[in-house]
C-alpha positions as CSV (number, residue, x, y, z in Angstrom):
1,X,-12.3,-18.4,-25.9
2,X,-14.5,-19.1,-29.2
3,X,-18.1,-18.5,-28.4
4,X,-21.1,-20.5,-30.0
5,X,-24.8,-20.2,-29.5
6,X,-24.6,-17.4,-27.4
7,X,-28.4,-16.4,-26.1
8,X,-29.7,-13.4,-25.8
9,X,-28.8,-11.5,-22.5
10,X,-32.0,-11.6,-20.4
11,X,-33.7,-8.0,-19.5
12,X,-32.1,-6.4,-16.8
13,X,-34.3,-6.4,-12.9
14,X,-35.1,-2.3,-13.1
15,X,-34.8,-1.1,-9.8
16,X,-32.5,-3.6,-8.5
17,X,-29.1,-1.7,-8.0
18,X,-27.5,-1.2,-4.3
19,X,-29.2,1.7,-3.0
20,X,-27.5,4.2,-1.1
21,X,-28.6,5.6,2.3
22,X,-28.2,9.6,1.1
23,X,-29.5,11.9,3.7
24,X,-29.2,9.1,6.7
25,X,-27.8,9.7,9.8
26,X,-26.2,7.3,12.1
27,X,-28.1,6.7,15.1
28,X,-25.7,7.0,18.1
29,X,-26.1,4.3,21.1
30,X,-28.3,5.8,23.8
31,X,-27.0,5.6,27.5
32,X,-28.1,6.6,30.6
33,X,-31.2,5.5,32.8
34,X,-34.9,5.2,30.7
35,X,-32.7,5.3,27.1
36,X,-30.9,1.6,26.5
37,X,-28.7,1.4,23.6
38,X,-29.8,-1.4,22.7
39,X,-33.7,-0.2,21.8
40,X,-31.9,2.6,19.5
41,X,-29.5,-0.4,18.2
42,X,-33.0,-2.4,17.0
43,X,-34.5,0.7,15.9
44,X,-31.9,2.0,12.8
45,X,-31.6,-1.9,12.2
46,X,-35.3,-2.0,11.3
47,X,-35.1,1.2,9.9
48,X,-31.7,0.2,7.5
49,X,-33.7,-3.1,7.0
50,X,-37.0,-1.3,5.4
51,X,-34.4,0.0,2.2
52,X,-34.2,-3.0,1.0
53,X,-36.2,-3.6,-2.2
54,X,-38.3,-6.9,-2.2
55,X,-37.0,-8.0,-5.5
56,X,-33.3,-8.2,-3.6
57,X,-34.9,-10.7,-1.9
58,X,-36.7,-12.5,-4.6
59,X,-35.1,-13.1,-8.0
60,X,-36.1,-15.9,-11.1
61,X,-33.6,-17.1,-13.4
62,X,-33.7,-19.3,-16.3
63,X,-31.7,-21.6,-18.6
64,X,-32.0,-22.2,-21.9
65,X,-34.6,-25.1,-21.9
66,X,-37.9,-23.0,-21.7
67,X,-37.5,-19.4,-21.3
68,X,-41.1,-18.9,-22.4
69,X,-42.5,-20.8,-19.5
70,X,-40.1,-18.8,-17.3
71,X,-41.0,-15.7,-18.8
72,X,-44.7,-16.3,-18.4
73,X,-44.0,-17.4,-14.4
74,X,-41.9,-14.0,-14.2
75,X,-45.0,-11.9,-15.8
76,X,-47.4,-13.7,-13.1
77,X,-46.0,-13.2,-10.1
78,X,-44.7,-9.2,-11.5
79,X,-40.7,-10.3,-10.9
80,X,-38.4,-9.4,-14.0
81,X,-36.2,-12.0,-15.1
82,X,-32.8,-12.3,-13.8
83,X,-30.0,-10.9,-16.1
84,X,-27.5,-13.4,-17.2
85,X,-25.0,-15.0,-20.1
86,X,-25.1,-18.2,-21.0
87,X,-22.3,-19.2,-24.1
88,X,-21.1,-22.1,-25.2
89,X,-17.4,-22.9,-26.0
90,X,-16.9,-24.3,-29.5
91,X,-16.6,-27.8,-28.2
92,X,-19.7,-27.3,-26.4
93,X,-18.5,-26.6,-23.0
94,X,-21.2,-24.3,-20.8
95,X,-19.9,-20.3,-19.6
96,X,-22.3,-18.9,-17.7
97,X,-22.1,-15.6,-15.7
98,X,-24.8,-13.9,-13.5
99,X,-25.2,-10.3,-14.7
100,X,-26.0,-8.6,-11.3
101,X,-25.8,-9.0,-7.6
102,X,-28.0,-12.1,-5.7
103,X,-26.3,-11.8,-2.7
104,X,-28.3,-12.7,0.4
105,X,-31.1,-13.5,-2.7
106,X,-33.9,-16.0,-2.1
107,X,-33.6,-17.4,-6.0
108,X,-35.4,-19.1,-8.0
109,X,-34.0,-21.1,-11.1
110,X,-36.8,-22.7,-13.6
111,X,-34.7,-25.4,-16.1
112,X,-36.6,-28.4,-17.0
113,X,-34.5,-31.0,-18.0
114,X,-36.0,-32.3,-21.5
115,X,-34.5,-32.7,-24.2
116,X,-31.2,-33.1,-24.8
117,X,-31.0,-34.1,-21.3
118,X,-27.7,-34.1,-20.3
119,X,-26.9,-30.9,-21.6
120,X,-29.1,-29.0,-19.8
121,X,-28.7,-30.9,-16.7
122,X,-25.3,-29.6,-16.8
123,X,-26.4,-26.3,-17.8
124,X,-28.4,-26.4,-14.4
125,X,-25.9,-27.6,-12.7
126,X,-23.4,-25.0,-13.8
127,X,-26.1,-22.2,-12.9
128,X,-26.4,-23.2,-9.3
129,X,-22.7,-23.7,-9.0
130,X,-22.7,-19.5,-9.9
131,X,-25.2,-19.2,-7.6
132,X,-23.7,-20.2,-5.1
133,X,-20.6,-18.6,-5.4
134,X,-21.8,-15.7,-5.8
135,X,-23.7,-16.2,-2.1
136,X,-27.2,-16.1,-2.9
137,X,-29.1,-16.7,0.3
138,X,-31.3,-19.4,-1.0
139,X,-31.3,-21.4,-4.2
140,X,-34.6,-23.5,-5.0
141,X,-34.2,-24.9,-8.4
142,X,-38.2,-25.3,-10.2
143,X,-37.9,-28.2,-12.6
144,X,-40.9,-28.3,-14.2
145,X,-39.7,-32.1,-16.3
146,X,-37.5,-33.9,-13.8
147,X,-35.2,-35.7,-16.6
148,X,-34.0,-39.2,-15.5
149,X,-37.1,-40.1,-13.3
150,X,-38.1,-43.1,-15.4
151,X,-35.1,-44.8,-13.6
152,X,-36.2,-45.0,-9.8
153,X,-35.9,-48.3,-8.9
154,X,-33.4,-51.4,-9.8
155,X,-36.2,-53.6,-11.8
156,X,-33.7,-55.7,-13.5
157,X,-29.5,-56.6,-12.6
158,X,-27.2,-54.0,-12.6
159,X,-28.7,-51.2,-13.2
160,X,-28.2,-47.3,-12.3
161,X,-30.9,-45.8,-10.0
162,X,-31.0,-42.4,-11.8
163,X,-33.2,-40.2,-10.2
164,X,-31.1,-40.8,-7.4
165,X,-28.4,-39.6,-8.9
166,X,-29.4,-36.8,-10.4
167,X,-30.7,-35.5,-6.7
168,X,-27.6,-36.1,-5.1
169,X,-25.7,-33.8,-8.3
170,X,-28.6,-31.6,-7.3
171,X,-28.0,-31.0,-3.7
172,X,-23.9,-31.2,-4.2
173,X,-24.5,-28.1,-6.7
174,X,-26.1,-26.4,-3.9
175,X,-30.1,-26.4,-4.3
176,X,-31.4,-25.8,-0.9
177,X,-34.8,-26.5,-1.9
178,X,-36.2,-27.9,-5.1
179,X,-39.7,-27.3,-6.7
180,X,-41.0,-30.2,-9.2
181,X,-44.2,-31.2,-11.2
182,X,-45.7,-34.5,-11.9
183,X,-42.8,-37.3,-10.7
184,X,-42.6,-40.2,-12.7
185,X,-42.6,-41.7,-9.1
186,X,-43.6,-39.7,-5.7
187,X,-41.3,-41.6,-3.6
188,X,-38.1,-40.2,-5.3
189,X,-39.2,-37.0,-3.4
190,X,-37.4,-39.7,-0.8
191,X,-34.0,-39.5,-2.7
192,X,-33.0,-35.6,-1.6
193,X,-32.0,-34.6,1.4
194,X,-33.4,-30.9,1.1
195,X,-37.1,-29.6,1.4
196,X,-39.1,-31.1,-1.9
197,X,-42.5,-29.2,-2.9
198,X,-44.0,-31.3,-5.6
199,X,-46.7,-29.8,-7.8
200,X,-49.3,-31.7,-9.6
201,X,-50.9,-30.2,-12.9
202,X,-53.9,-32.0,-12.5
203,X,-55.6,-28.5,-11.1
204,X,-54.8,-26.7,-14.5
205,X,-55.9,-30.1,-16.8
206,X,-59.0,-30.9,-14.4
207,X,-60.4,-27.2,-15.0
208,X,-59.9,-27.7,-18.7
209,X,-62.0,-31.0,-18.8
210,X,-64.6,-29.5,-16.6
211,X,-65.2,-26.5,-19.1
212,X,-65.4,-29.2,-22.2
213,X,-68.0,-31.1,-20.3
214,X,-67.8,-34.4,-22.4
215,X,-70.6,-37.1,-21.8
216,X,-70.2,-40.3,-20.1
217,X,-66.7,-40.0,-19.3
218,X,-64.6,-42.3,-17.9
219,X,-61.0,-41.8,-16.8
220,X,-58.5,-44.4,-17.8
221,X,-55.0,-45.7,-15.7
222,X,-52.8,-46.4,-18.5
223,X,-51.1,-49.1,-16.3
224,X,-51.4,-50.0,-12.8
225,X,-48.5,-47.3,-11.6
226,X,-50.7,-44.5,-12.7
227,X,-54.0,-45.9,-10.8
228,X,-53.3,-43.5,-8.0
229,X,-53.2,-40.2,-10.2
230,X,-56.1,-41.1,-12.3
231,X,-58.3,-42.0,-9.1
232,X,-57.8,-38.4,-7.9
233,X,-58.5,-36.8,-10.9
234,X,-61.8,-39.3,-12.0
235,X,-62.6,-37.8,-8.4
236,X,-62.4,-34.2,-8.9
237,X,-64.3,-34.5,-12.1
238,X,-66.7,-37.2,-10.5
239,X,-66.4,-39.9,-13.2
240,X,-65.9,-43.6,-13.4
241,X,-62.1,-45.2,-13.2
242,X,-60.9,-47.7,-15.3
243,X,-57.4,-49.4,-15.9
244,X,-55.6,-50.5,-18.6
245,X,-53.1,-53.5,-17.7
246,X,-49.8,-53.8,-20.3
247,X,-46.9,-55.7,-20.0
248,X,-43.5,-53.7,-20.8
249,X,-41.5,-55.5,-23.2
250,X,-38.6,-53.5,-23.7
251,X,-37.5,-50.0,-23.1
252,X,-39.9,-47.4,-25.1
253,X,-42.1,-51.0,-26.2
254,X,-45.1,-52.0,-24.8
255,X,-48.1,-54.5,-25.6
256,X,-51.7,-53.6,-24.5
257,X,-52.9,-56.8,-22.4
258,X,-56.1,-55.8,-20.7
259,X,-58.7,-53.4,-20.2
260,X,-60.5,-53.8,-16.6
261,X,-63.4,-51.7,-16.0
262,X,-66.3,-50.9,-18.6
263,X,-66.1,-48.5,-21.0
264,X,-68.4,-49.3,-23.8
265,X,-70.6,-46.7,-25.2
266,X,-68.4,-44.1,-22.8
267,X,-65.9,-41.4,-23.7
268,X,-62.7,-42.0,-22.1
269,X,-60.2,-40.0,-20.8
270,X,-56.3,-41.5,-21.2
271,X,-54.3,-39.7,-18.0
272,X,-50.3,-40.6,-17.9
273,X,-47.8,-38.3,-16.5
274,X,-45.5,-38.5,-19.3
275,X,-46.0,-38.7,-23.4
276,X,-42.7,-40.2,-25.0
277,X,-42.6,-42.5,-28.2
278,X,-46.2,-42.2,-27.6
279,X,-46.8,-46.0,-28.4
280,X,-48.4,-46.5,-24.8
281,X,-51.0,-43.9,-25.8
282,X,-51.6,-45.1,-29.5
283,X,-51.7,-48.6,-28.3
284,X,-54.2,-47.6,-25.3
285,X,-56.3,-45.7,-27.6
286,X,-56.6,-48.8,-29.6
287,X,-57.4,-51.1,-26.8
288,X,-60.3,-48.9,-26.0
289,X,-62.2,-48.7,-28.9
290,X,-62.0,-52.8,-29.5
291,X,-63.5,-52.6,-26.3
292,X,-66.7,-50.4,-27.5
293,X,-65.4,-46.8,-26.3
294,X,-67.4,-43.8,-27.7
295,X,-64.3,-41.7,-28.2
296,X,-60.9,-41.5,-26.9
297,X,-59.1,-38.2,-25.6
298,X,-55.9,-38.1,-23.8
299,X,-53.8,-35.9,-21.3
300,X,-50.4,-35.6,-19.8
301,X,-48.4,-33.0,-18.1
302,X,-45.2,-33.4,-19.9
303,X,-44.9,-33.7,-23.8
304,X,-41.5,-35.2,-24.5
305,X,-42.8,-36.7,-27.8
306,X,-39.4,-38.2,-29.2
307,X,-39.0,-40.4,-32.3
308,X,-42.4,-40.9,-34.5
309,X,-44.1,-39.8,-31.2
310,X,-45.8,-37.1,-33.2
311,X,-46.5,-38.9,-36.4
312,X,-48.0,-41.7,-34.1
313,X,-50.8,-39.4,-32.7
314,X,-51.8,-37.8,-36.1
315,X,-52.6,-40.7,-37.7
316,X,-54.3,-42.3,-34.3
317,X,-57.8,-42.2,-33.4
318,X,-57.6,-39.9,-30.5
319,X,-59.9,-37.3,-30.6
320,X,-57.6,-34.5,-28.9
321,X,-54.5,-34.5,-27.2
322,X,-54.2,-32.4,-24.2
323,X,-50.6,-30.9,-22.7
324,X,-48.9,-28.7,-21.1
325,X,-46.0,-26.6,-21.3
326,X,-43.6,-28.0,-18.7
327,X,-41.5,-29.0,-21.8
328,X,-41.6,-27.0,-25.1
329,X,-43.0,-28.6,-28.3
330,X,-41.4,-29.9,-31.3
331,X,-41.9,-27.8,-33.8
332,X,-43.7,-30.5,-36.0
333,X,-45.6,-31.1,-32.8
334,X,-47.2,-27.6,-33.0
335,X,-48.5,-28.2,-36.7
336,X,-50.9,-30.9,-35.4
337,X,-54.4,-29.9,-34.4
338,X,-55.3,-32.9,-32.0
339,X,-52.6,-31.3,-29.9
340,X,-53.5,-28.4,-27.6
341,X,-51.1,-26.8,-24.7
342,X,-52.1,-25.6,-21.2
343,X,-50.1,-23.3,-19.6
344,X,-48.6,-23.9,-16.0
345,X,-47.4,-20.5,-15.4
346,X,-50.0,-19.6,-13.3
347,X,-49.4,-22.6,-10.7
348,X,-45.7,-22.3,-10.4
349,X,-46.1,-19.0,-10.1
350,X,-48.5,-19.2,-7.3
351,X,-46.5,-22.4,-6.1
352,X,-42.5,-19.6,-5.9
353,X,-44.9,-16.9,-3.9
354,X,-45.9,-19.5,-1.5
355,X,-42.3,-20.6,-0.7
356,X,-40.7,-17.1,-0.7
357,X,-43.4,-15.9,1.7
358,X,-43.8,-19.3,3.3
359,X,-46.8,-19.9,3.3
360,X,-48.6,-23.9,2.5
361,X,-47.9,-25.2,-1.4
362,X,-50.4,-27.3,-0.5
363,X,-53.1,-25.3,-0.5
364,X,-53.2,-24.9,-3.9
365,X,-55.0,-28.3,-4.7
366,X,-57.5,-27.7,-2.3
């Protein structure tokens, strides 16, 4: 087998290895009147139980498309990072081997699926495949950029319904439960079959705006399929709304139309889930300002910044451009000031320790 691009083996879980029972004693079946067997029975099960360690139980694991974002989760919530290998055969093909035992696990495996796409879709795929065979009791795959969610509806003939797709692949791999951040669309939490928890990073972006304090702000809808999540956040902050109506042209090309709602003399705030050519934004931006804005910032939750995404917002007017990190930045990406990066850690960390102790996700947007 020729290996390529082999990463680094992850730090091995300390304190993870079978542990033996040295020194126990069987406890025999009790008989006879006032001692039932079967009290004894529960007793040295509870008692066998109580040697198993908690991170048995509970175990991260990560691909290759954001290990830092993993890693910072893993620090948070005070569980090591699952040991694995993860090679690539010279034609590209994907090995991957779990390390140590996750049998009877509840696991947790964080792979967004940005870019390239397909190739860690697969990657994802190929994890929970090992999972599985290797019996972990529960697989809930976090995917902090749900890749092909654009694609959630047949809007013109012939057409593939993608985020469909990739849920079904998903659920055949054998996720039990999935954990995901911003949708492109809420309803395709409709197209799996298995328990969905979907996060919104509007808490972590929300507290950032609150702390900068800007005056007069408004928060703008980019188009009319955003209006819902801009309306909660202009709530939480206690601002104005105002929409921006554009007709889609072609894939990745828009054109501005409209901007309804008044914004002159105010400093608005652009909120859109995703950021990918960026000619939306630049174009939104623009809008604005013709229409007597103060100053323009922006937000989104997942960066994807592909083509001259990144030379489009340096030379813009925007004033800032706030992110986080559900999706690594381009390098050239991390060179431009306007562009700062919120961490998420925190929230999906927060978000795995409510579904391993099952307790309400929900809670944290209260």
């Amino acid at each position: 087998m020729n290996e390529q691009d082999t990463t680094a083996v992850l730090s091995p879980i300390s304190g993870q290895a079978d542990e033996t029972e040295n020194g126990s004693q069987s406890v025999p079946a009790l008989t006879g009147q006032g001692q039932p067997g079967g009290q004894a029975k529960a007793s040295a099960e509870r008692k066998r139980s109580g040697r198993i360690p908690e991170p048995k139980r509970f175990k991260i694991f990560c691909g290759s498309s954001n290990r830092a974002l993993c890693e910072e989760i893993c620090k948070f919530v005070g569980v090591p990072l699952g040991e694995t290998r993860l090679q690539r055969f010279s034609d590209g093909e994907v090995h991957f081997q779990l390390l140590e035992n996750v049998r009877g696990a509840d696991v947790f495996l964080v792979q967004p699926t940005c870019f390239p796409v397909d190739q860690h879709l697969v990657e994802l795929l190929i994890m929970m495949d090992a999972l599985k065979r290797a019996s972990a009791g529960r697989i809930t795959v976090v995917i902090p950029y749900y890749g092909y969610a654009r694609q959630d509806r047949k809007d013109r003939p012939r057409v593939a319904i993608t985020s469909k797709l990739v849920a079904d692949l998903l659920q055949t791999a054998g996720a039990n439960r999935a954990l995901l951040v911003d949708l492109h669309a809420a309803q395709i939490q409709g197209f799996f079959n298995i328990p969905v928890d979907h996060l919104f990073a509007s808490p972590v972006l929300v507290s950032y705006f609150r702390d900068l304090d800007l005056p007069n702000l408004t928060v703008v809808s980019p188009d009319a399929g955003g209006v819902e999540r801009a309306r909660f956040f202009a709530k939480k902050l206690d601002v104005p709304l105002a929409i921006v109506d554009k007709r889609r042209t072609d894939i990745n090309v828009t054109e501005v139309m409209n901007v309804i709602g008044d914004v002159r003399g105010r400093t608005c705030l652009i909120l859109d889930d995703i950021i990918d050519t960026a000619g939306t934004l630049v174009k939104t931006v623009d809008a604005l300002l013709a229409e007597g804005a103060d100053k323009v910032y922006a937000c989104a939750t997942h960066p994807v910044l592909s083509g001259p995404a990144v030379e489009r917002i340096a030379t813009s007017r925007l004033e800032q451009l706030i992110v986080t990190n559900t999706i690594p930045l381009r390098e050239d990406a991390l060179r431009v000031p306007k562009i700062k990066v919120l961490s998420i850690a925190g929230l999906l960390g927060r978000a795995i320790e409510s579904i391993h102790m099952e307790t309400s996700v929900s809670r944290l947007f209260d």
